[in-house]
Steps between C-alpha positions, in 0.01 A plus 500: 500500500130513474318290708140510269414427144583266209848410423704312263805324578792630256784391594573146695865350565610183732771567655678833360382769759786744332309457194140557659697819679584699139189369320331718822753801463396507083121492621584779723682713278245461206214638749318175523310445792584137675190334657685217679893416483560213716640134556347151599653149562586363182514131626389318812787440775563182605431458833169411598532704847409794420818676579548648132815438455653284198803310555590502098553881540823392736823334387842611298269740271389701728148593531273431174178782411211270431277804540279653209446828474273680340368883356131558480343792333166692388355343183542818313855471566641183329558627170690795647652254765603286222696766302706539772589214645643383150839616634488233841 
């Protein structure tokens, strides 16, 4: 992960971090570089404490991923990015 320069965002999916997991491994294996691979709060939790933590995610379900996650890379990269990524 590079921590200077442009990016562009490739590849974003809410809730499906297997998914975000292989499109990274196809980005690997095609040589592409990845600027920034990460996750961020896909919805505000309910309390208003501060605590972080969401009561929905509890109950006969099990816990729910409301997270989005995300692949960034250079500029120069999308098109090649793109191609493969068409297999996720």
């Amino acid at each position: 992960m590079a921590l200077f320069g442009k990016r562009e965002v490739v590849f974003e999916t809410a809730g499906d971090r297997e998914r975000w997991k292989r499109a990274r491994g196809l980005l690997q294996t095609a040589g592409i570089e990845i600027m920034e691979s990460g996750s961020r709060e896909g919805e505000m939790p309910l309390c208003s404490c501060g605590a972080k933590i969401d009561r929905r995610n509890y109950g006969p379900g099990g816990w729910i991923d409301r997270r989005v996650y995300y692949i960034a890379v250079r500029p120069e990269d999308v098109k090649a990015a793109a191609q493969a990524l068409r297999e996720v």
